[in-house]
Structure formats: structure tokens, C-alpha cells
C-alpha positions as CSV (number, residue, x, y, z in Angstrom):
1,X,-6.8,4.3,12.2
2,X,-5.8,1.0,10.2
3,X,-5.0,2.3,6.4
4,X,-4.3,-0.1,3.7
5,X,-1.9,1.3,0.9
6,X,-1.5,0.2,-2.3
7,X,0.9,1.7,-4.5
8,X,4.1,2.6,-3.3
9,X,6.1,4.5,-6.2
10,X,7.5,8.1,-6.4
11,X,4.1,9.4,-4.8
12,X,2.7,6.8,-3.1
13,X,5.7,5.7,-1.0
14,X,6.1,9.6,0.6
15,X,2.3,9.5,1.1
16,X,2.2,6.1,3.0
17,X,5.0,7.6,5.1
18,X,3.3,10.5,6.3
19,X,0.4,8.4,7.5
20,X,3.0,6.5,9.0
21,X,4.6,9.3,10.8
22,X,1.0,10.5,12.2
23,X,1.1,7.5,13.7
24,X,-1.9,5.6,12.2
25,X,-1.7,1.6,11.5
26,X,-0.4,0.4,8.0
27,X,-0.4,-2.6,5.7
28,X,1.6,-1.7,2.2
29,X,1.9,-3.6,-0.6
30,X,3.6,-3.1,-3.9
31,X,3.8,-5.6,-6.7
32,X,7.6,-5.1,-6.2
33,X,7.3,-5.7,-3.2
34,X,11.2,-4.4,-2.4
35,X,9.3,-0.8,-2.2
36,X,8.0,-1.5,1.1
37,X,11.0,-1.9,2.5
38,X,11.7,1.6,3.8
39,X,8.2,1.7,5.3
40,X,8.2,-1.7,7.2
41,X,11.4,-0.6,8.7
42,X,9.6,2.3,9.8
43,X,6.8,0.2,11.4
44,X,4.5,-0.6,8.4
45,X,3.3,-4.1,7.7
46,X,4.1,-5.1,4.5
47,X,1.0,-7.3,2.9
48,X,1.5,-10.1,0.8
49,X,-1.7,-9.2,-1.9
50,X,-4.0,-6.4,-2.6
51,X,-7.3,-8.3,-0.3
52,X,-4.9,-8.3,2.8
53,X,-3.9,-4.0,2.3
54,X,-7.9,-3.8,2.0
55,X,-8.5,-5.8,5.5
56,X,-8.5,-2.1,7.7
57,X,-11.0,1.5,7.9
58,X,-9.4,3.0,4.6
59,X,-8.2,1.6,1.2
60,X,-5.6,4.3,-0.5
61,X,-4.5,2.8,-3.9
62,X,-1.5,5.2,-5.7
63,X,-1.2,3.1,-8.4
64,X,-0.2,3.9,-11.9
65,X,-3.2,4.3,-13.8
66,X,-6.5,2.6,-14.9
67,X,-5.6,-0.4,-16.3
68,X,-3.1,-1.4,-13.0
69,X,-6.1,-0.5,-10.5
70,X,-8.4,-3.0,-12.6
71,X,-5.3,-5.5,-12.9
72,X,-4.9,-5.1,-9.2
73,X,-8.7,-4.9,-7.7
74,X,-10.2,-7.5,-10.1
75,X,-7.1,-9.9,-11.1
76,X,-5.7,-9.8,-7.6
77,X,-2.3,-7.6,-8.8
78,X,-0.4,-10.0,-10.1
């Protein structure tokens, strides 16, 4: 499966890496994007905005709360 991940802090980056280690295909991005470094070294594709993470079957977001998912899905996330 092709999974788009958005939000890679203290429980979205363990969560991306288990649907990593099951072996499914995925496109991370961060607004730091530094935090997708362990996971694109582990085979992930790191994605330079929120539209490319969506381009896939499933959209995860992790991100902090409310007003970052609206900053992110309607103002592009940055």
C-alpha cells in the first residue's frame, strides 16, 4: 500500500516506521523536515509539501493539533 504521512514528532515518527517495517510504500513529510531523516534512510521518501504526502491510497496526518492540521491542509504547511 502507498501511505502518505504527515507528522513526524514523538508519535508520528515510531508510527511511520512501523508501516515502514511492514513493508508498505511511504512518502513523509515534516515541516522540519530534518525529522525524516531516520525514515528515508530506512527506505521512506521524504516529500517536499503536504499535496505530495497526499498523492498515495492513505493520508495519516500526526500532527500537533487543530490549528497545524488547518495550517497544513488549507495553507499548504508552511
Amino acid at each position: 500500500m502507498k501511505i502518505g504521512f504527515m507528522g513526524l514528532g514523538a508519535m508520528g515518527a515510531p508510527m511511520a516506521d512501523n508501516l515502514l517495517r511492514a513493508g508498505h510504500a511511504l512518502r513523509v513529510w515534516n515541516r522540519s523536515p530534518a525529522a525524516a531523516a531516520p525514515l528515508t534512510a530506512a527506505g521512506a521518501t521524504r516529500v517536499d509539501t503536504p499535496a505530495e504526502a497526499a498523492c498515495g491510497d492513505v493520508l495519516i496526518t500526526m500532527l500537533a493539533d487543530d490549528d497545524t492540521t488547518r495550517e497544513v491542509v488549507v495553507a499548504g504547511g508552511r
